[in-house]
C-alpha positions as MATLAB code, in Angstrom:
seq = 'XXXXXXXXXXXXXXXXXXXXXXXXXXXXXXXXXXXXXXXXXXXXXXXXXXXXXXXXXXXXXXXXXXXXXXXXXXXXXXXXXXXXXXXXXXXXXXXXXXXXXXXXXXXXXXXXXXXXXXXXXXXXXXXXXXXXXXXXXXXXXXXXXXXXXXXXXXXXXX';
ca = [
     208.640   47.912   49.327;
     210.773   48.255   46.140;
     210.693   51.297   43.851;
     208.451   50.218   40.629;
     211.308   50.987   37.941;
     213.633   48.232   40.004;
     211.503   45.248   40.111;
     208.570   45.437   38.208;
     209.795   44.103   34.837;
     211.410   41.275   36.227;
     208.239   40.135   38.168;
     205.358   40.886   35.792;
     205.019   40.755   32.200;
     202.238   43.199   32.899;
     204.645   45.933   33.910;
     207.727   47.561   33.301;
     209.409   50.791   34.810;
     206.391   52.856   35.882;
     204.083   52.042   33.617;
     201.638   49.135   32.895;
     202.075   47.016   29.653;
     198.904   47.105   27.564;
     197.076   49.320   30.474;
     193.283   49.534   29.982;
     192.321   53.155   28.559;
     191.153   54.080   32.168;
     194.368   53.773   33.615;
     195.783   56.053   30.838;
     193.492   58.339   30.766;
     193.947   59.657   34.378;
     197.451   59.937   33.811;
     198.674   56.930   36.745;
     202.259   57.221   37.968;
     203.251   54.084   39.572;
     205.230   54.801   42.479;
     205.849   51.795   44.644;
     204.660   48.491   44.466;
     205.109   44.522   45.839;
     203.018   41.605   46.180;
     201.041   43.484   48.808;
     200.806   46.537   48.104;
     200.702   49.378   45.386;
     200.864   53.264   45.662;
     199.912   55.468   42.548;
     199.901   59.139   42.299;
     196.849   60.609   39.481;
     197.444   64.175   38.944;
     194.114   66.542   39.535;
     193.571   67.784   35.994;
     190.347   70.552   35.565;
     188.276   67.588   33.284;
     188.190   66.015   37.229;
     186.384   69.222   38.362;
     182.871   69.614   39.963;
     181.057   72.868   40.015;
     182.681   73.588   43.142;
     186.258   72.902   41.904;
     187.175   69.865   43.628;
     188.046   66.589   42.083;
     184.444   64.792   41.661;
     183.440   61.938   44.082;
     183.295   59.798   41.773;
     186.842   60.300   39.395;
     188.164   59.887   42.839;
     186.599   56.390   42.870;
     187.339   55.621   39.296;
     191.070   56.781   40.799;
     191.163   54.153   43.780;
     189.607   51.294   41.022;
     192.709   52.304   39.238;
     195.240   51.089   42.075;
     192.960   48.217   42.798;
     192.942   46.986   39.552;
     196.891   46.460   39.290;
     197.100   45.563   43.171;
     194.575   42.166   42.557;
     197.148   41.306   39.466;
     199.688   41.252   41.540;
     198.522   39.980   44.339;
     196.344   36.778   42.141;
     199.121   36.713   39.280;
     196.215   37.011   36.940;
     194.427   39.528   35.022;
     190.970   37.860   35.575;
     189.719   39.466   38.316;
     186.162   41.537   37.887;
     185.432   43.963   41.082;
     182.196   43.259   43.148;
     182.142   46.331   45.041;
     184.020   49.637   46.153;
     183.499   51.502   49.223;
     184.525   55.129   49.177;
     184.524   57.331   52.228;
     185.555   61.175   51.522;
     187.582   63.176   53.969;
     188.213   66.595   52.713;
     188.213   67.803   48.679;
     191.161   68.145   46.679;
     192.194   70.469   43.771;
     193.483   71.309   40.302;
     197.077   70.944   40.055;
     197.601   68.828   43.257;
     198.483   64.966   43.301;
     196.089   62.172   45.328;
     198.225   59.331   46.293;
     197.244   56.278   46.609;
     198.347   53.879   48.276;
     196.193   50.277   48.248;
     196.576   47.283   50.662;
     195.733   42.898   50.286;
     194.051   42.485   53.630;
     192.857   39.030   52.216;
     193.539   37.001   49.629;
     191.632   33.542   49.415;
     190.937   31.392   46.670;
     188.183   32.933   44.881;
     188.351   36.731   45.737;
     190.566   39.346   47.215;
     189.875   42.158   49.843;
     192.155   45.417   49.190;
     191.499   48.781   51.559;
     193.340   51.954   50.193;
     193.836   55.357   51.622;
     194.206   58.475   49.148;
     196.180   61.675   50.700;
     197.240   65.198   48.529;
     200.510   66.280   48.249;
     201.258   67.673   51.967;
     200.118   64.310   53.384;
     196.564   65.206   54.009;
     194.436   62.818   53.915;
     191.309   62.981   51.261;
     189.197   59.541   50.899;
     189.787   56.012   51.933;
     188.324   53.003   50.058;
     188.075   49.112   50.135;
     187.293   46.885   47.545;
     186.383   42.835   46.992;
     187.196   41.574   43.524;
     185.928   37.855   43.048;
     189.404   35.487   40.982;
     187.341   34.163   38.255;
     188.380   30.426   37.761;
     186.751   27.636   35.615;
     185.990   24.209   37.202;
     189.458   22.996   36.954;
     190.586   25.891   38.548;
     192.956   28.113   35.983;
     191.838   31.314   35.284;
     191.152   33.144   32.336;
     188.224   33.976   29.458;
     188.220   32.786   26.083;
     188.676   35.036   23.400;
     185.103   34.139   22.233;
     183.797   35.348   26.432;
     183.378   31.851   26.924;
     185.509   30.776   30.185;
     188.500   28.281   29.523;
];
C-alpha cells in the first residue's frame, strides 16, 4: 500500500495529497485524514472532537458509523472508478468506547467487487492500537441499461 500524498493524484481525479477533490460536506465535517490507500483498500484517521460526544463521553454509536461510511464511501470509488455508488446497508459492531482528543483509524477492505455492487468490511482501532468497532458495508454500482454509470444532472440516469 502506497502513502496517499504519492499516488493519489496521479490515479484519481477525485483525489490529491490527502485530501479528496470536491469531498461531500460529511467527509469535511469530521475532519478525514487520508492515510493510506490503493485499489483495495483505504485507511482514514477522524479525530474525536467533543460535538462526537454522548452523555457518557464517548464518541456516539452512530458518528462512529457516519465515520466508517466515510472510508467506505472513497474505498467503492476506488475500487468501481466511479462516483455512482449509493450504500444499501452498514453493519456496525462496537468493541470498547473511545474519547475526546484520541484518533479512530480506519482502515476499510474490497472483499468483493462484482458487477453491480461491492462488499467492503472495515475495522476502526484508537491510537494505541486498540481496537473499537468493526463494520461491513454493500453499496449497489448504479449502471443504466447500456451499462456506464452515472446520473443526469436533471436525477434522471444516463
Amino acid at each position: 500500500m502506497e502513502r496517499a500524498e504519492d499516488q493519489f493524484s496521479k490515479e484519481s481525479p477525485y483525489f490529491a495529497g490527502k485530501t479528496i477533490r470536491n469531498e461531500p460536506s460529511c467527509y469535511a465535517s469530521m475532519q478525514a485524514s487520508l492515510l493510506e490507500y490503493d485499489s483495495n483498500q483505504v485507511t482514514v484517521a477522524i479525530p474525536v472532537l467533543g460535538s462526537y460526544l454522548n452523555p457518557a463521553g464517548t464518541m456516539q454509536g452512530g458518528f462512529i458509523t457516519a465515520a466508517f461510511d466515510n472510508v467506505f464511501g472513497p474505498l467503492s470509488l476506488l475500487a468501481t472508478g466511479t462516483p455512482h455508488t449509493a450504500t444499501l446497508n452498514i453493519v456496525t459492531t462496537y468493541h470498547r468506547p473511545i474519547f475526546e482528543g484520541d484518533s479512530l483509524v480506519i482502515t476499510a477492505t474490497v472483499k468483493n467487487l462484482g458487477n453491480t455492487s461491492i462488499y467492503m468490511a472495515a475495522e476502526a482501532y484508537n491510537k494505541e492500537g486498540k481496537h473499537i468497532a468493526s463494520a461491513s458495508s454493500n453499496y449497489i454500482i448504479r449502471r443504466n441499461r447500456h451499462g456506464s454509470e452515472g446520473v443526469e444532472k436533471n436525477g434522471g440516469t444516463k
